[in-house]
N, C-alpha and C positions, 0 to 999 in steps of 0.2 A: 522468367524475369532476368534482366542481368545478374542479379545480386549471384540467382541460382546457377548461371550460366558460366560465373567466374568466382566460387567460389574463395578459392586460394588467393586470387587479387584484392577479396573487401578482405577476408582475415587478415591479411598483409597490412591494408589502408587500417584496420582497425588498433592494430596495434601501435602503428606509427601515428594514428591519432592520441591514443593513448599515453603513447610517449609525450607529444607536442603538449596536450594536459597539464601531465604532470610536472614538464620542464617550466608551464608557464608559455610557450611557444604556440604561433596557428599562422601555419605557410599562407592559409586565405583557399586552400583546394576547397572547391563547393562541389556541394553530391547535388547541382544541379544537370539534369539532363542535356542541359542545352550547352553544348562544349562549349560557343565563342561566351554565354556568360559566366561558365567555370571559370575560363581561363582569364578574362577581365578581371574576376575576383582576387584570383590570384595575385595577379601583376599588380594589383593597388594595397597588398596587404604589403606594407613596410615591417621589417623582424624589430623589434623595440633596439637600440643600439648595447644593451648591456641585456643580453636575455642569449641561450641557448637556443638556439632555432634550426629547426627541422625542417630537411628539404626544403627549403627556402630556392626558388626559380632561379638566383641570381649564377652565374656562369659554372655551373654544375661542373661542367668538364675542365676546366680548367683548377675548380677546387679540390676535384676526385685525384687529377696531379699530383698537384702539388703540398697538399697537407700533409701531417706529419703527427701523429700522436706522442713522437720523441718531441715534439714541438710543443703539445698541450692540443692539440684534437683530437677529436673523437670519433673520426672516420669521413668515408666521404658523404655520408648522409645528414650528416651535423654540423652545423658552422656554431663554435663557441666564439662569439663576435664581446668585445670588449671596450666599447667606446674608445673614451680616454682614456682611460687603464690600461688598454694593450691586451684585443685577445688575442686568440690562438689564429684566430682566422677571419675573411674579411667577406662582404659580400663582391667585390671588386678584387677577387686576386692578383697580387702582381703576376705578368704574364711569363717575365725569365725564368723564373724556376720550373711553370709548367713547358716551357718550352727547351729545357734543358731536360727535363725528363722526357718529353719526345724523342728529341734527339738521339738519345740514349737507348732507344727501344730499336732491337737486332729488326725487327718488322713493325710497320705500321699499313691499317689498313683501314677503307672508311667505307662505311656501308650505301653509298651514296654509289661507291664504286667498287661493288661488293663481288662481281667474274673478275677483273683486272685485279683486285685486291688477295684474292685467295689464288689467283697463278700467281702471283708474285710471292705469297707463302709455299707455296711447292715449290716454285724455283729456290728459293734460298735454302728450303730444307731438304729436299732433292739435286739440286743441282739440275735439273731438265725441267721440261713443260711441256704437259699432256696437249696430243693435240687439239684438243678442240680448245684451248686455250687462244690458238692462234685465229686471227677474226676471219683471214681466209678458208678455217676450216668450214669443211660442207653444215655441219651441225655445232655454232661456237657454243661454249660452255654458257649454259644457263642458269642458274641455284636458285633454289625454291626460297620462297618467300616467308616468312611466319614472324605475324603480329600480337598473339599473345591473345588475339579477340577485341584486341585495340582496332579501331578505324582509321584511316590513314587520313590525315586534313590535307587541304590544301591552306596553307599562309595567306596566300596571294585572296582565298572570300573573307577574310577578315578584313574590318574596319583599318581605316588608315591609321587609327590612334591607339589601335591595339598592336600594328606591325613595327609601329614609334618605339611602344612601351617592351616589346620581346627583344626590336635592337639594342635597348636603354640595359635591361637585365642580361643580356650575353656577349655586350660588347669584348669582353676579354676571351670568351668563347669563340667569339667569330675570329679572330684573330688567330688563337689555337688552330683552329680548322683550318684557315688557308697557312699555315703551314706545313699542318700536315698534308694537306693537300697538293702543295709542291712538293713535297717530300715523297709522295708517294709518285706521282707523275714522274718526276727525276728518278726513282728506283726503277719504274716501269720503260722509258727511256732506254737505262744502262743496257735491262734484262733483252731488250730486241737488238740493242745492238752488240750484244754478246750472242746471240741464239741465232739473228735472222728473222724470228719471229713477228707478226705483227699487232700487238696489245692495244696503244692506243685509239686504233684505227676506231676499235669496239668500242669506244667511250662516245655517249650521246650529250654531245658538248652544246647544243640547243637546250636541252634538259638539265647539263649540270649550271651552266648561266642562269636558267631562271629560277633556279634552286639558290644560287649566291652570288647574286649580280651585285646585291645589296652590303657588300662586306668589302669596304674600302682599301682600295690597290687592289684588290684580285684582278678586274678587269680594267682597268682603268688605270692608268699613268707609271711609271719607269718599271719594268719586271712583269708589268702585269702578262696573265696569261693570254690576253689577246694579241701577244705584239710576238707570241711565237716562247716566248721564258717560259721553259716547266723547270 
C-alpha cells in the first residue's frame, strides 16, 4: 500500500495533523487518492482569520522568507495569522522583504533549472566550471532526479478553476520566482562571459515558458524575458 511504501511521509502527515487538532487549525489536505480532488480541497479550505494555521497552500515560499520568530512566528510551517489584532504573519506576504532576502543570498538556484543552477554553485565556490557544464560539451551535465515517491503532475490536466485558484494562493510566490529567475539567468550570463563558456544555450526555454508563461511580466511586456532581458 502507499501508507507501507512511505512510511516516514504519513508519520510526518500524522503529526502535522496532530498539530493542526490541537491548534484548532485543517489546511483542507484530504487522504483522498485522487490528487485533482485533494488538492481542490485544499484550495477551498480558508485558515479561520484569528487561528494558528498549519501549512496553509497560501505563497509558502515567500513566507518561508520572510518570517521571523523575532517577529512572533513560529517558523515556516506555521502562519500565526491575526485578523484585526495584527498577527505575526499573513496569508499574502508582502513581497519586499522576501525579496530582499533573495537578494541577499551569495547563490540562488531553482530547480526548474537544476544542471545551470548547480554549475553556477561550482563556479562561485570554485571559481571554474567542470566541463561538462559547458552545453558544447560531448556529454553536458545531467543530475538525477528524486521525488521522494511523489508523482510529478502536470498543472496544465487540471480544471481551469483549479489553475484560477493555485494563481489566487501563490500570487506573491510567482512573483518571488521570476525574480529569482532573472537573478539567476543574469548570474549565468556573467559566469559565460567571464569563462567563454556556454550555459544558457542548455536551458529548454519551450519547457521553461510552459512551466510560467502564466506569471505576469515574465513574458510579456517591458523586461520581459522574450524581448532578450535576463
Amino acid at each position: 500500500s502507499r501508507v507501507a511504501a512511505a512510511l516516514p511521509q504519513y508519520a510526518a502527515e500524522v503529526v502535522l495533523r496532530a498539530t493542526e487538532h490541537a491548534c484548532g487549525s485543517y489546511c483542507g489536505t484530504s487522504f483522498d487518492g485522487n490528487w485533482s480532488a485533494a488538492l481542490a480541497e485544499a484550495l477551498a479550505a480558508r485558515p479561520r482569520a484569528e487561528a494558528l494555521s498549519v501549512l496553509p497552500l497560501h505563497n509558502t515560499q515567500a513566507h518561508a522568507l520572510s518570517c521571523s520568530t523575532a517577529a512572533g512566528s513560529l517558523g515556516q510551517h506555521f502562519r500565526v495569522l491575526g485578523g484585526a489584532g495584527g498577527g505575526a504573519d499573513a496569508l499574502e506576504p508582502p513581497l519586499e522583504p522576501a525579496l530582499s532576502r533573495l537578494h541577499a543570498f551569495e547563490w540562488v538556484g531553482l530547480t526548474d533549472l537544476l544542471e545551470p543552477s548547480v554549475c553556477l554553485l561550482h563556479y562561485q565556490a570554485n571559481g571554474s566550471l567542470p566541463a561538462s557544464c559547458d552545453c558544447r560539451a560531448a556529454a553536458p551535465l545531467a543530475m538525477p532526479r528524486f521525488n521522494h515517491g511523489v508523482e510529478r503532475r502536470d498543472h496544465e490536466a487540471l480544471p481551469a478553476h483549479l489553475q484560477a485558484a493555485l494563481d489566487e494562493h501563490t500570487a506573491v510566490d510567482a512573483q518571488l520566482f521570476a525574480a529569482g529567475l532573472r537573478l539567476l539567468l543574469g548570474r549565468l550570463r556573467r559566469v559565460e562571459e567571464a569563462t567563454g563558456a556556454s550555459l544558457l544555450a542548455c536551458v529548454d526555454w519551450t519547457k521553461l515558458h510552459r512551466a510560467t508563461y502564466y506569471i505576469p511580466g515574465l513574458w510579456e511586456g517591458p523586461g520581459a524575458l522574450s524581448s532578450g532581458s535576463v
